[in-house]
PDB file of N, CA, C and O in Angstrom:
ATOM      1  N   UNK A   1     -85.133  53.584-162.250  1.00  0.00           N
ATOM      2  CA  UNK A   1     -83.924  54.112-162.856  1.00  0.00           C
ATOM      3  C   UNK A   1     -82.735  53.311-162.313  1.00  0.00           C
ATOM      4  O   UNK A   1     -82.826  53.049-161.114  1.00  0.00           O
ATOM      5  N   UNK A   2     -81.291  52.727-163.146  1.00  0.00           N
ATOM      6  CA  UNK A   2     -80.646  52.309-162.960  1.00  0.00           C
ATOM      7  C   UNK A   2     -79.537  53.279-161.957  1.00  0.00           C
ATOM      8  O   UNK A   2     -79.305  54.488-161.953  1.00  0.00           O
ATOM      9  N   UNK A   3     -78.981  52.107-161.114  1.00  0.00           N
ATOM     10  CA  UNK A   3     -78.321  53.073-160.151  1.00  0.00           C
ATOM     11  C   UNK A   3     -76.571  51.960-161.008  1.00  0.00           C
ATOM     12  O   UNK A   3     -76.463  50.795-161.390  1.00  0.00           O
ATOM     13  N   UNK A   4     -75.623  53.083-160.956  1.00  0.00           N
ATOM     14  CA  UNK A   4     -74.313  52.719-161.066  1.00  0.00           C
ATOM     15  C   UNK A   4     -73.405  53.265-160.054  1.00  0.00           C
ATOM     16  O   UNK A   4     -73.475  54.363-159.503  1.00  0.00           O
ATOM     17  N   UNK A   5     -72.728  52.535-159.929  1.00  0.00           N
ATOM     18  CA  UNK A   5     -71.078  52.230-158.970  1.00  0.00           C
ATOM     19  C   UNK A   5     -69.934  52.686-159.225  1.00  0.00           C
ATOM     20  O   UNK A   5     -69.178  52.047-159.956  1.00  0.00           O
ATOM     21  N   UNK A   6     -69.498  54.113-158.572  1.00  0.00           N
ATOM     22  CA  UNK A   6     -68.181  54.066-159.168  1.00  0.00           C
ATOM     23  C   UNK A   6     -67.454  54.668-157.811  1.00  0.00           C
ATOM     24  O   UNK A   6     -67.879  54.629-156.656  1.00  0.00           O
ATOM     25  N   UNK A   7     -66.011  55.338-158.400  1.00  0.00           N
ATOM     26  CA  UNK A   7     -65.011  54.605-157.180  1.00  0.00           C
ATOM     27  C   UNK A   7     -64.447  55.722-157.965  1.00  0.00           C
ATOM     28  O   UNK A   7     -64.264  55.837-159.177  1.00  0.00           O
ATOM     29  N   UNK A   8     -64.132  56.812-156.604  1.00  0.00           N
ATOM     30  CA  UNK A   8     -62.698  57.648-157.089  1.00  0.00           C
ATOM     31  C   UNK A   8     -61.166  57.305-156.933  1.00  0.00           C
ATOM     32  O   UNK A   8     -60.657  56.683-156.001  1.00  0.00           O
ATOM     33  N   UNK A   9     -60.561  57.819-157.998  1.00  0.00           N
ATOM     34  CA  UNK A   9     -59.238  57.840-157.989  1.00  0.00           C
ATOM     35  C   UNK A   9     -58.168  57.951-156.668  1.00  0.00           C
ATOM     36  O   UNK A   9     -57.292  57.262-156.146  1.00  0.00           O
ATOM     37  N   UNK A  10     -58.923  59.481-156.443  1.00  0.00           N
ATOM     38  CA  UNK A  10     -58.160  60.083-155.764  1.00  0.00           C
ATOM     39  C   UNK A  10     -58.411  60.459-154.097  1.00  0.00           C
ATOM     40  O   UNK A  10     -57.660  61.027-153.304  1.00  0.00           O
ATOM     41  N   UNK A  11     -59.444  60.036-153.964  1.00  0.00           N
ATOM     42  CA  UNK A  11     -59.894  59.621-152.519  1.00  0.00           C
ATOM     43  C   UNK A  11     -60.441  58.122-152.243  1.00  0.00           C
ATOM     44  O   UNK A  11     -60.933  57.771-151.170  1.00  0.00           O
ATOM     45  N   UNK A  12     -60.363  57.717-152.797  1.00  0.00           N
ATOM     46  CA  UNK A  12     -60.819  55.989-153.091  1.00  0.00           C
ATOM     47  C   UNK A  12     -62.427  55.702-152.391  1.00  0.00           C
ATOM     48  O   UNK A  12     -62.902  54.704-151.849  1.00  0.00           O
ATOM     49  N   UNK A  13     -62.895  56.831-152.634  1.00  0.00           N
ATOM     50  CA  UNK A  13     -64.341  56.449-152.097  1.00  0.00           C
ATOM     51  C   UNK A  13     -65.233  55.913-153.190  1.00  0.00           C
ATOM     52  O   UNK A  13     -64.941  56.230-154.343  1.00  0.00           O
ATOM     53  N   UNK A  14     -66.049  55.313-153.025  1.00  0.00           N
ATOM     54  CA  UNK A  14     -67.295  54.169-153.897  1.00  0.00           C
ATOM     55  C   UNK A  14     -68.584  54.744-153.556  1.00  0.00           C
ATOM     56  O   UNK A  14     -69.219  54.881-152.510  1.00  0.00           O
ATOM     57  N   UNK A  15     -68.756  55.026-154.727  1.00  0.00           N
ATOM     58  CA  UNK A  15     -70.643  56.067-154.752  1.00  0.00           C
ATOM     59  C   UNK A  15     -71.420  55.600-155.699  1.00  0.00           C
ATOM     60  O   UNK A  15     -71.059  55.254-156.824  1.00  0.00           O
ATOM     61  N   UNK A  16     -72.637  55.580-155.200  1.00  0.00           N
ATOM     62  CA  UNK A  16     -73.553  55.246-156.341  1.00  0.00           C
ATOM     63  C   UNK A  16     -74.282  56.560-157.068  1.00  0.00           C
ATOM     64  O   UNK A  16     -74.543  57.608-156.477  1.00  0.00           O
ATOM     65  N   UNK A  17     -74.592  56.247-158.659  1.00  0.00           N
ATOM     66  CA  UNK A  17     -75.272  57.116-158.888  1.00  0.00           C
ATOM     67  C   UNK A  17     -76.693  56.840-159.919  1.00  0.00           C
ATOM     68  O   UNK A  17     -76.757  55.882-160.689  1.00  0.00           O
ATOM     69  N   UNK A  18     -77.493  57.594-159.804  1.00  0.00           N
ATOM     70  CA  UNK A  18     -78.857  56.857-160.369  1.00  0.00           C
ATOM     71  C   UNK A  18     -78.611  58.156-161.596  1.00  0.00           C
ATOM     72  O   UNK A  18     -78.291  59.344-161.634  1.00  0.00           O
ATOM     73  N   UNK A  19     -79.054  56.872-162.659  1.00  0.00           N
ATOM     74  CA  UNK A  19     -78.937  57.805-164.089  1.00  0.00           C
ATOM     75  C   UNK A  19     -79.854  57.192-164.975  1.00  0.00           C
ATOM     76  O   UNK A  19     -80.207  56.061-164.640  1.00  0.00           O
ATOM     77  N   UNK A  20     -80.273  57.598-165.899  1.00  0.00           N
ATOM     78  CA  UNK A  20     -81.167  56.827-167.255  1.00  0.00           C
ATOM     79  C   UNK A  20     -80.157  55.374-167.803  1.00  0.00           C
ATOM     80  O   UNK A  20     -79.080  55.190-167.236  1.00  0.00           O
ATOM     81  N   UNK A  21     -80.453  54.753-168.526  1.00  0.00           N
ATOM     82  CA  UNK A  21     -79.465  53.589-168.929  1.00  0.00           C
ATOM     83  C   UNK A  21     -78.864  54.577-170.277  1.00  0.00           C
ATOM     84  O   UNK A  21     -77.712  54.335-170.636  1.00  0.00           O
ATOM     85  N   UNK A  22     -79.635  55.674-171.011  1.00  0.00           N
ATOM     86  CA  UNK A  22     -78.781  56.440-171.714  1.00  0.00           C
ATOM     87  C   UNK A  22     -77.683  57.026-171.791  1.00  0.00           C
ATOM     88  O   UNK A  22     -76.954  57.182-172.770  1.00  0.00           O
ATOM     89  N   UNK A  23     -77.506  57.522-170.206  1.00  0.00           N
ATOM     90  CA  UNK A  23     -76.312  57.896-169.641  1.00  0.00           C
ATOM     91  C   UNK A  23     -75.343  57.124-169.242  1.00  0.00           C
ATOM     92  O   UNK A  23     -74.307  57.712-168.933  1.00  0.00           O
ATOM     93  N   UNK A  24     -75.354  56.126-169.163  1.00  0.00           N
ATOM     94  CA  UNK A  24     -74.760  55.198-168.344  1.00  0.00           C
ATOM     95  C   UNK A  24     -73.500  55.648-168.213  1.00  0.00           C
ATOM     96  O   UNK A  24     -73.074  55.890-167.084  1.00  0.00           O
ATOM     97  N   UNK A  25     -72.589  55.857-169.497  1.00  0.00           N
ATOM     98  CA  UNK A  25     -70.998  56.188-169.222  1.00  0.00           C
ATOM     99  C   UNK A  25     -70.933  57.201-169.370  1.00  0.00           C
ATOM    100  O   UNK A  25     -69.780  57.439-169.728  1.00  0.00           O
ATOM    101  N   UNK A  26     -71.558  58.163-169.316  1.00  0.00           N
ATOM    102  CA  UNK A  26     -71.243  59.634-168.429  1.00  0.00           C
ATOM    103  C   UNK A  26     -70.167  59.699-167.487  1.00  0.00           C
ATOM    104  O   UNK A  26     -69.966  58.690-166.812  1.00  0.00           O
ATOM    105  N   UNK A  27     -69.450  60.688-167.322  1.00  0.00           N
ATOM    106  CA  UNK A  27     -68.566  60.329-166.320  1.00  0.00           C
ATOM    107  C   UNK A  27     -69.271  61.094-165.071  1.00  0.00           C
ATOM    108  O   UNK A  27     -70.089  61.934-165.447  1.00  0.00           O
ATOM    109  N   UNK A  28     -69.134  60.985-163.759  1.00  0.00           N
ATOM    110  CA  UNK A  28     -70.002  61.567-162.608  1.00  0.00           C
ATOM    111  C   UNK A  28     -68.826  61.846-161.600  1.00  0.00           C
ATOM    112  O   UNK A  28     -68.158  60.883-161.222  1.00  0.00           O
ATOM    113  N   UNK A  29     -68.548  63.065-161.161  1.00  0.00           N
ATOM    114  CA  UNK A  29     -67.444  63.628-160.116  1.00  0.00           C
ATOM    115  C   UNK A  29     -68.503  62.731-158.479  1.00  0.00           C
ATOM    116  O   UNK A  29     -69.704  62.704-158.210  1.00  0.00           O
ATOM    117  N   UNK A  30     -67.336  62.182-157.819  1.00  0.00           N
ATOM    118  CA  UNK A  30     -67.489  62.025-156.662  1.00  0.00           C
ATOM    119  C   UNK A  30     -68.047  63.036-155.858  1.00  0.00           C
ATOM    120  O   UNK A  30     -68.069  64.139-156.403  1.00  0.00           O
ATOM    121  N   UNK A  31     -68.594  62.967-154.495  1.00  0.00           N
ATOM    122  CA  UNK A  31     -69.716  63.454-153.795  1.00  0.00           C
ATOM    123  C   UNK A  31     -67.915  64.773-153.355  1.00  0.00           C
ATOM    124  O   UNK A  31     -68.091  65.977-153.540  1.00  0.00           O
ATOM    125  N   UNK A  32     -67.090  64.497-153.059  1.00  0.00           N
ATOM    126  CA  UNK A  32     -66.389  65.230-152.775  1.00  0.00           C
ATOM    127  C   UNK A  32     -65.975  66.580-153.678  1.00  0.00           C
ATOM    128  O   UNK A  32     -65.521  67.619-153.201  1.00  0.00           O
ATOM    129  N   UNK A  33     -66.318  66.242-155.515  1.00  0.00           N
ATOM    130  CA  UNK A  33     -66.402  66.827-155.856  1.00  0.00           C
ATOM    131  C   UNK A  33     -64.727  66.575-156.971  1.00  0.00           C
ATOM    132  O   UNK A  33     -64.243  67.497-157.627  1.00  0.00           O
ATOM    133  N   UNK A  34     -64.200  65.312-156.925  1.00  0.00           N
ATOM    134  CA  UNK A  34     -63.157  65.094-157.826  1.00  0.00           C
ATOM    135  C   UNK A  34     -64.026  64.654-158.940  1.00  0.00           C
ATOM    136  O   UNK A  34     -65.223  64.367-158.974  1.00  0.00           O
ATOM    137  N   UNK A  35     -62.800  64.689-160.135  1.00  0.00           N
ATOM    138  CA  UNK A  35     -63.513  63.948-161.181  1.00  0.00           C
ATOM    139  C   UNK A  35     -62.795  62.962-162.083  1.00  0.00           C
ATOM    140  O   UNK A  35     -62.963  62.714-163.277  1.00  0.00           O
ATOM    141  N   UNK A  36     -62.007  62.501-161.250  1.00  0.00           N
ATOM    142  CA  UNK A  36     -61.018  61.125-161.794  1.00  0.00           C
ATOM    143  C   UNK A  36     -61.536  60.160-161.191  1.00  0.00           C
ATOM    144  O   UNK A  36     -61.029  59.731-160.154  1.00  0.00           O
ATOM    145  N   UNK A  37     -62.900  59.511-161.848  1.00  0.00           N
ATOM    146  CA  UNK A  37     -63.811  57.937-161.118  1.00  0.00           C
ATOM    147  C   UNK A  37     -63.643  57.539-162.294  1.00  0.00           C
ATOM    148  O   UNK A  37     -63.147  58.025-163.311  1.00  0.00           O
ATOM    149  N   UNK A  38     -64.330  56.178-161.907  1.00  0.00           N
ATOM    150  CA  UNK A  38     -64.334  54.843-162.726  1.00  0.00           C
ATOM    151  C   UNK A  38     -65.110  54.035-162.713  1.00  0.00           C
ATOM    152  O   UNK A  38     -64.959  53.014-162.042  1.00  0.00           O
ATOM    153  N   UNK A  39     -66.296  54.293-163.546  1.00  0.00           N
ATOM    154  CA  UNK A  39     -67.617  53.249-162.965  1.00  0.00           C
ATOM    155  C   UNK A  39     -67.491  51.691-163.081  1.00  0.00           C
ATOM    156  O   UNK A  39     -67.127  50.957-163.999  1.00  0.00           O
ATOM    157  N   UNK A  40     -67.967  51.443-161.690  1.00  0.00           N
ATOM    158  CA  UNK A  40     -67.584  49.713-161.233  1.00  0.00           C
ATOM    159  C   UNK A  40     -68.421  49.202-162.042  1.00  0.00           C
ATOM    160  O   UNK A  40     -69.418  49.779-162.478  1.00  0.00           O
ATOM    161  N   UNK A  41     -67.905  47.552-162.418  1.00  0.00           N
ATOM    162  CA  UNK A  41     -68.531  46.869-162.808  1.00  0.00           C
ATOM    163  C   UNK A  41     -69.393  45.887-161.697  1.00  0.00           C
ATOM    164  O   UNK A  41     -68.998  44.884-161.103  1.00  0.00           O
ATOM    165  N   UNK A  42     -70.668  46.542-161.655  1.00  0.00           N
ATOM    166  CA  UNK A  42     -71.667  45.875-161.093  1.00  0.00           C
ATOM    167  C   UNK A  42     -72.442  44.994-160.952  1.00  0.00           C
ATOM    168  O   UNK A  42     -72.941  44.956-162.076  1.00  0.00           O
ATOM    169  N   UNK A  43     -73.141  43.895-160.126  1.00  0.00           N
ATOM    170  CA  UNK A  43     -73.422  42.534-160.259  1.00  0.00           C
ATOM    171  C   UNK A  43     -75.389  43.114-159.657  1.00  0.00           C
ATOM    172  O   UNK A  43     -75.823  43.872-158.790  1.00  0.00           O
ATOM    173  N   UNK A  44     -76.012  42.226-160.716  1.00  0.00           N
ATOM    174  CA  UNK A  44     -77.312  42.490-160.314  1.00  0.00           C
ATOM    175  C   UNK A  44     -77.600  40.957-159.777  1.00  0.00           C
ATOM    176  O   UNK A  44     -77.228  39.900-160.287  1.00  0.00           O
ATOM    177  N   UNK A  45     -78.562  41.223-158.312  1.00  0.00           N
ATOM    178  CA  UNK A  45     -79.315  40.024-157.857  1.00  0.00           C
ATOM    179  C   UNK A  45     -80.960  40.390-157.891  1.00  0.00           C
ATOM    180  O   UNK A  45     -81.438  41.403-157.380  1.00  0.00           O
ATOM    181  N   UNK A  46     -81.532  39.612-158.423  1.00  0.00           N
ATOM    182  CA  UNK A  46     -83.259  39.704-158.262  1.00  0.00           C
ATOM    183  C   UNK A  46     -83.576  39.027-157.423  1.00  0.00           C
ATOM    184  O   UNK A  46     -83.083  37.920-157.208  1.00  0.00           O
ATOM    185  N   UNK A  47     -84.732  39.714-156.579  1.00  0.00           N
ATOM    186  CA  UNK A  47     -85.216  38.621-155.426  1.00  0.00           C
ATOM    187  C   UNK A  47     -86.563  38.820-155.286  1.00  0.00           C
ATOM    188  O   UNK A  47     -87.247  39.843-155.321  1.00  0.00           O
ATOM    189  N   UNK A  48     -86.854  37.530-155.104  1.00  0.00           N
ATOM    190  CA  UNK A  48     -88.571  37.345-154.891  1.00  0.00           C
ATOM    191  C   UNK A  48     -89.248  37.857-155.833  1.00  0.00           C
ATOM    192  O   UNK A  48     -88.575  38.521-156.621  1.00  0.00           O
ATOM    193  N   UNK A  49     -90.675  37.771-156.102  1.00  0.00           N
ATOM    194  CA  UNK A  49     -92.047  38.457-156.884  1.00  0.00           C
ATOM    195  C   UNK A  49     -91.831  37.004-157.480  1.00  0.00           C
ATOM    196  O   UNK A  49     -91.919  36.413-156.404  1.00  0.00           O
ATOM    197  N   UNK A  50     -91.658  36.205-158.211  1.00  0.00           N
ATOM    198  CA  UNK A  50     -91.752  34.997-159.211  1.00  0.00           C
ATOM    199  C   UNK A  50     -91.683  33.938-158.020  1.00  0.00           C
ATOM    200  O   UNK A  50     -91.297  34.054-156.857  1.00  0.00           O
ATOM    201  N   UNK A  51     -92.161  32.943-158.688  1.00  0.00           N
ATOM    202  CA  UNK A  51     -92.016  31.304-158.234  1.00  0.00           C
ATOM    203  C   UNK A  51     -90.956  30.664-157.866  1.00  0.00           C
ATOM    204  O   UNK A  51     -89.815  30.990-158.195  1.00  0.00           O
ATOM    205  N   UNK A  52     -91.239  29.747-157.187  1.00  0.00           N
ATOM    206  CA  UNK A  52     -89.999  29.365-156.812  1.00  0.00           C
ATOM    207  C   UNK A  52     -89.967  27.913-158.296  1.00  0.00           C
ATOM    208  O   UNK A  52     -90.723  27.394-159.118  1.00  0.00           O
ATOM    209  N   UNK A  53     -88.209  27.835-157.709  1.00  0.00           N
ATOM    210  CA  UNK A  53     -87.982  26.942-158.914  1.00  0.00           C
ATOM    211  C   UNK A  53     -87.927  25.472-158.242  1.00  0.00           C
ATOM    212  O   UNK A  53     -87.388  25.143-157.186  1.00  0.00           O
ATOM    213  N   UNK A  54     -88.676  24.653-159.209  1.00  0.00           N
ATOM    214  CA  UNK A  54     -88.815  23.295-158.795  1.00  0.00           C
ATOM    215  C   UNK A  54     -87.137  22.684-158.132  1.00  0.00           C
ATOM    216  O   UNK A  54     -85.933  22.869-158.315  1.00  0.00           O
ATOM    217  N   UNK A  55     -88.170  21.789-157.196  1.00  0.00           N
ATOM    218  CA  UNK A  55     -86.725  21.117-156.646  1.00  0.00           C
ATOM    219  C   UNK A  55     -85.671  20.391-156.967  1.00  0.00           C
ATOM    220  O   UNK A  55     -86.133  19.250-156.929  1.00  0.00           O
ATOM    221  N   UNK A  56     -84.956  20.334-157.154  1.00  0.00           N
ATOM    222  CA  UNK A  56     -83.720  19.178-158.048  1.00  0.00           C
ATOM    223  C   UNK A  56     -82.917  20.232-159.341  1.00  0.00           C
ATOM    224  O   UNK A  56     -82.084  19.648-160.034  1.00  0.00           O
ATOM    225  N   UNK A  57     -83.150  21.599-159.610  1.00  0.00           N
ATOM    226  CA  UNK A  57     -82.963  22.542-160.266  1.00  0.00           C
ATOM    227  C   UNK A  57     -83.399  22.529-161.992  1.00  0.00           C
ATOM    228  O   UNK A  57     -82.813  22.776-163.046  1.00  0.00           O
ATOM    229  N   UNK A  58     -84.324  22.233-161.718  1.00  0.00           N
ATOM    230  CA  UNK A  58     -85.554  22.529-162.632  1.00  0.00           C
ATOM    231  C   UNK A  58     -86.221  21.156-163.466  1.00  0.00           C
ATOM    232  O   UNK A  58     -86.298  20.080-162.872  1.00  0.00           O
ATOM    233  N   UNK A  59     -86.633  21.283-164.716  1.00  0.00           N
ATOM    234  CA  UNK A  59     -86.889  20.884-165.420  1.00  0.00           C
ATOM    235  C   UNK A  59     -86.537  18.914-165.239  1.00  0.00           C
ATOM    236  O   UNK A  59     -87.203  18.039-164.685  1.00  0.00           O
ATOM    237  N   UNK A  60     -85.286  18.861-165.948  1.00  0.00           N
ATOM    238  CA  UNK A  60     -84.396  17.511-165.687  1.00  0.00           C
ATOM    239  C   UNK A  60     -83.823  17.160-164.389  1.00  0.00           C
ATOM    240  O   UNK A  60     -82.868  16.410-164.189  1.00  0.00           O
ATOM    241  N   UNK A  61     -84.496  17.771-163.569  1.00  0.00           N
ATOM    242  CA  UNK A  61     -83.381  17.952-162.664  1.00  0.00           C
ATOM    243  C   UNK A  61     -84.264  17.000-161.678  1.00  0.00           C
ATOM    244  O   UNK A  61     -83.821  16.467-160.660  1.00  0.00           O
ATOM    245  N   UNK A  62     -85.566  16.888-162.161  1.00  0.00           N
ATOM    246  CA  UNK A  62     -86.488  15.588-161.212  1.00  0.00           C
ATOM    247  C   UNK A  62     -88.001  15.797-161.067  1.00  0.00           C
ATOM    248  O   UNK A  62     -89.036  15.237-160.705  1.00  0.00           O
ATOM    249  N   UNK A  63     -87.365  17.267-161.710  1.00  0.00           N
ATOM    250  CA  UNK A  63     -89.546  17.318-160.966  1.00  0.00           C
ATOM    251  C   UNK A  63     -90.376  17.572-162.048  1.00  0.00           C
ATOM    252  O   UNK A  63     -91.288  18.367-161.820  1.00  0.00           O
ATOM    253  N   UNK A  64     -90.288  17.017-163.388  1.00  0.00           N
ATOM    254  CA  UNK A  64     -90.933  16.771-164.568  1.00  0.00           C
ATOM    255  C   UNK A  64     -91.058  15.210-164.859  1.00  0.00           C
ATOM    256  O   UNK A  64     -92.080  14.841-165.437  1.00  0.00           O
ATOM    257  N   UNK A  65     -90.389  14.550-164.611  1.00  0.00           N
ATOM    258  CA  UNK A  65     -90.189  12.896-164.554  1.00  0.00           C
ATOM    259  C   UNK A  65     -89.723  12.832-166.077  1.00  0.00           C
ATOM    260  O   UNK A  65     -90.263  12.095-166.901  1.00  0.00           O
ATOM    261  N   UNK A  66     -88.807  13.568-166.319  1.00  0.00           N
ATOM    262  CA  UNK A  66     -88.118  13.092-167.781  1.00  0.00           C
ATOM    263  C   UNK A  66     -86.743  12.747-167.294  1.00  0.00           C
ATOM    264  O   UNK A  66     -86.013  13.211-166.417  1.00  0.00           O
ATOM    265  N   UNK A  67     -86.633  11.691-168.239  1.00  0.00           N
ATOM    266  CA  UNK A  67     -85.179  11.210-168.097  1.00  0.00           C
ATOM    267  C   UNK A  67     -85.533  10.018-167.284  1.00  0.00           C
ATOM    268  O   UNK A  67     -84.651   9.254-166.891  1.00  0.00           O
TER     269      UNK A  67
END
């Protein structure tokens, strides 16, 4: 389940919350219990389980011998 980022108004605290991707813009009251947030725009990183990527950054990049 996707987790989202948001950030109250009025205490300026930053919480995450795990929701379906259906919900996504739901609005969600802070853990304090306000309800003037603003869900952050969030940056996804993937790491590891796949291959690594050839050296020279990919394809053209040296380790196919094209070009």
């Amino acid at each position: 389940m996707p987790t989202y980022e948001f950030r109250c108004h009025e205490c300026a605290r930053t919480f995450d919350v795990q929701r379906p991707m259906s919900a996504s813009a739901d609005p969600a009251p802070c853990p304090d219990g306000h309800t003037d947030t603003t869900k952050l725009l969030s940056t996804v990183a993937l790491t590891g389980g796949g291959a690594a990527a050839p050296a020279g950054g990919g394809c053209c990049g040296g380790a196919c011998g094209c070009g």
